[in-house]
C-alpha positions as CSV (number, residue, x, y, z in Angstrom):
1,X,-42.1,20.1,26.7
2,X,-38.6,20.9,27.6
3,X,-36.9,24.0,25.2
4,X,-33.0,24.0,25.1
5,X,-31.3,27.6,25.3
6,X,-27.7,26.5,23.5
7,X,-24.5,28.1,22.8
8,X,-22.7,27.4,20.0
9,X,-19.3,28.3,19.7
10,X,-15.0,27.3,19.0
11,X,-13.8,25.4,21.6
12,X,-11.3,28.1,22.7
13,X,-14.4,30.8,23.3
14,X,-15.4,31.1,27.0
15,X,-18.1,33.6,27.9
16,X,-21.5,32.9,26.3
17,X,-22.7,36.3,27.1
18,X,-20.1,38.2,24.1
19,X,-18.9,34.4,22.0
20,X,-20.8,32.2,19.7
21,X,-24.2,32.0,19.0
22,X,-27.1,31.4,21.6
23,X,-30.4,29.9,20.2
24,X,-33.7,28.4,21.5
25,X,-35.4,25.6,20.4
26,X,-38.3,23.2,21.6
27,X,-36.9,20.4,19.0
28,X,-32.9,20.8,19.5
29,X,-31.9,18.2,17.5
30,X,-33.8,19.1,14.2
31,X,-32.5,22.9,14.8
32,X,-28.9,20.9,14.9
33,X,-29.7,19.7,11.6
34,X,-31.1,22.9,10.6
35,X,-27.8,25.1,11.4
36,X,-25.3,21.9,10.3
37,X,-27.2,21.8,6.4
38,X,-27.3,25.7,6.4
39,X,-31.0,26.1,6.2
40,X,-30.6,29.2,9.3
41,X,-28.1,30.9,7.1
42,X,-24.3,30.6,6.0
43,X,-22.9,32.7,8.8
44,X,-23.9,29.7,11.3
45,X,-23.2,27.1,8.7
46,X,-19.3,27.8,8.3
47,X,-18.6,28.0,11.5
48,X,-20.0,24.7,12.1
49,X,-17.9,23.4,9.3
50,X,-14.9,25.4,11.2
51,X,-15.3,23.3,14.1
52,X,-17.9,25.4,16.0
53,X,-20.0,22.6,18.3
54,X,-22.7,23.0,20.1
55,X,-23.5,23.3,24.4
56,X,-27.0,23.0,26.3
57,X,-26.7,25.9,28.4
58,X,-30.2,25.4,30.2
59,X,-33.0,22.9,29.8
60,X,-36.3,25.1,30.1
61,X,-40.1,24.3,31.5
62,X,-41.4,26.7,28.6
63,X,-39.9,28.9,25.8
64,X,-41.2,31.7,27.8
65,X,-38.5,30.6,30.3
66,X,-35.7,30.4,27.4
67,X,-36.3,33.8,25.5
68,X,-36.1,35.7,28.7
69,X,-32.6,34.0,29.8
70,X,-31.5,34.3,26.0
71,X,-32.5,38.1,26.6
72,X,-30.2,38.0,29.2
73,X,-27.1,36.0,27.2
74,X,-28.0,38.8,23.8
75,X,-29.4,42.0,25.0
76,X,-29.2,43.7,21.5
77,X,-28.5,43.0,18.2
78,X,-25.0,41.9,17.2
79,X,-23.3,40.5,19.9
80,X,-21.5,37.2,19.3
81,X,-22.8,35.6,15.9
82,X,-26.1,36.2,16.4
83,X,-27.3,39.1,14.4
84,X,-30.6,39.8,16.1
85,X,-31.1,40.6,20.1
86,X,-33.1,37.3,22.4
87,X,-36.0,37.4,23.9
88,X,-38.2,36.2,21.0
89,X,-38.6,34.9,17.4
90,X,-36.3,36.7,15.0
91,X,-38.9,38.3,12.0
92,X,-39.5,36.6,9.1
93,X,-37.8,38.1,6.3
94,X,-39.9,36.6,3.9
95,X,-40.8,39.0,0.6
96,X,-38.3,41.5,2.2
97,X,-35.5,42.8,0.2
98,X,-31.6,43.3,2.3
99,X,-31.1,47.0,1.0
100,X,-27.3,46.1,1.0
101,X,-27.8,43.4,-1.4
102,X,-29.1,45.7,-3.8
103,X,-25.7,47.5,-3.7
104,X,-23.2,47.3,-6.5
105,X,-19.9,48.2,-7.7
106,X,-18.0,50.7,-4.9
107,X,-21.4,51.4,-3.3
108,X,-20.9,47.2,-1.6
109,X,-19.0,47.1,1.5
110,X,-15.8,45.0,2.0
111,X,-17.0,41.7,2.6
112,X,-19.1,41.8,-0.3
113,X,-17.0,42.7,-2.7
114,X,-14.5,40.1,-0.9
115,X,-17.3,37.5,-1.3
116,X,-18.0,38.3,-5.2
117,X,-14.5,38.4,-5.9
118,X,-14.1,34.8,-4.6
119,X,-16.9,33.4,-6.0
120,X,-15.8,34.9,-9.6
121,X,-12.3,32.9,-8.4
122,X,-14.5,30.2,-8.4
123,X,-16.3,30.4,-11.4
124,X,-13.3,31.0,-13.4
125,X,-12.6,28.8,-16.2
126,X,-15.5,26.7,-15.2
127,X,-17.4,25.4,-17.8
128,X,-21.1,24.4,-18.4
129,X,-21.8,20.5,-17.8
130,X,-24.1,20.5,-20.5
131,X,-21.5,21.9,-23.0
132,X,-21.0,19.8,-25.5
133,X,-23.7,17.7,-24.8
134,X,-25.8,16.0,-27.3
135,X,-29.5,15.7,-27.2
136,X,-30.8,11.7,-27.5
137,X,-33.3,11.7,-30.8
138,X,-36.2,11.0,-28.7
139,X,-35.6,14.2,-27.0
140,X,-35.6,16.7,-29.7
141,X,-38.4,14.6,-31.4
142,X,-40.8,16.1,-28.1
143,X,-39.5,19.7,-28.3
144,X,-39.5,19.7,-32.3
145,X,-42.5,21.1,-34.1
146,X,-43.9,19.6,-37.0
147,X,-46.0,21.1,-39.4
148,X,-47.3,20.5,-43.0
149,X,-48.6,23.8,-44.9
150,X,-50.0,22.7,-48.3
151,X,-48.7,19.2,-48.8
152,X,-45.2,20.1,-47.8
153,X,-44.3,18.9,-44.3
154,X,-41.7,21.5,-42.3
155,X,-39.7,20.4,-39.6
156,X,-40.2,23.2,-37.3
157,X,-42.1,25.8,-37.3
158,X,-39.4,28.6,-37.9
159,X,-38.7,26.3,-41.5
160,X,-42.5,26.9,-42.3
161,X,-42.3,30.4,-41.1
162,X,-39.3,31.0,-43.0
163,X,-40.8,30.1,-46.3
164,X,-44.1,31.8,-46.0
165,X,-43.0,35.0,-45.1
166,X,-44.5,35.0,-41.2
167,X,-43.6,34.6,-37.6
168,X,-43.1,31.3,-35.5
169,X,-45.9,33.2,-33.5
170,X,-48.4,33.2,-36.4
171,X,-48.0,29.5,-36.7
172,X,-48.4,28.9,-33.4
173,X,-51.6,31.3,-33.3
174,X,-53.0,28.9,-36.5
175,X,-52.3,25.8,-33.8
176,X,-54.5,27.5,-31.0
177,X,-56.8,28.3,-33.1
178,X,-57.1,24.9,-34.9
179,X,-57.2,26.5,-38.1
180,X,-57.2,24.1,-40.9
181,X,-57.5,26.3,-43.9
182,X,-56.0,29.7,-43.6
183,X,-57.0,32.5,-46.0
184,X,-54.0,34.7,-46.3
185,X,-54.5,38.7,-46.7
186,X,-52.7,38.0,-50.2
187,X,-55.5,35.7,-51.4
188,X,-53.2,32.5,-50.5
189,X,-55.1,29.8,-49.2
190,X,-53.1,27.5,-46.9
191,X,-54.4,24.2,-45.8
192,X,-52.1,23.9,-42.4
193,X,-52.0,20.1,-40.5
194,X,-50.4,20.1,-36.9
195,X,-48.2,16.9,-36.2
């Protein structure tokens, strides 16, 4: 299977060894996909939508072949756009926390504070699309919950709870419980239906 070292990069940038990015893949058109829909992160994605295209540099026998010359095009981290050095498989960085994105308030660098200021530009004066909206019937007929304590039938049970002196969690305790008659610490009895 043939593995594709490619550059991508502006059209005005000229030496793959300090410009763009350089990448490796065995299926070069879904990683095209991959960087174009931003799944391989947003610092690839805008250029792409900044006009960045892409270049097959070398068409390898084996990705063995293609790490070792992208060793060669990114010998350590941070050089062009890539942000880690060739040779091999960047790390996952699954259940791994970025220590600078736990920074706030002065202790953020530049570009973050740059970035949140933006998207708070953004965000300004937006408001929610549900605002304003009104539930259809049917809807709040699944999410309501009905309840008749001694004859009387409550809407909800924060109505029933309400009247009886007790918490929406107590009512809902009597529904696990399947409790049709409840004797009350008072004396009350309470003959409780679930709708």
């Amino acid at each position: 299977m043939t593995t594709i070292l490619y550059w991508l990069r502006y059209d005005e940038h000229t030496d793959p060894e300090t410009e763009g990015y350089i990448g490796v893949s065995s299926k070069f058109n879904d990683r095209v996909y991959s960087h174009k829909k931003g799944y391989s992160g947003k610092h690839i994605f805008n250029r792409i939508n900044n006009g960045a295209s892409f270049e097959i540099l070398h068409e390898c026998d084996t990705e063995e072949e293609a790490y070792q010359l992208e060793e060669k095009y990114r010998p350590e981290d941070m050089i062009g756009w890539n942000l880690c050095k060739g040779g091999g498989n960047p790390p996952s960085r699954a259940g791994k926390v970025c220590e600078a994105s736990l920074k706030t308030g002065d202790d953020r660098s530049e570009a973050q504070k740059r970035s949140s200021a933006e998207h708070s530009a953004r965000m300004k004066g937006r408001t929610s699309p549900r605002k304003g909206a009104k539930l259809e019937q049917s809807t709040i007929d699944k999410f309501t919950k009905k309840v008749i304590i001694n004859g009387k039938t409550y809407d909800s049970y924060s109505e029933a709870a309400e009247e009886y002196g007790v918490s929406q969690a107590c009512i809902t305790v009597w529904k696990r419980k399947d409790s049709k008659v409840i004797k009350r610490r008072n004396g009350d009895i309470l003959n409780v239906e679930f709708l």
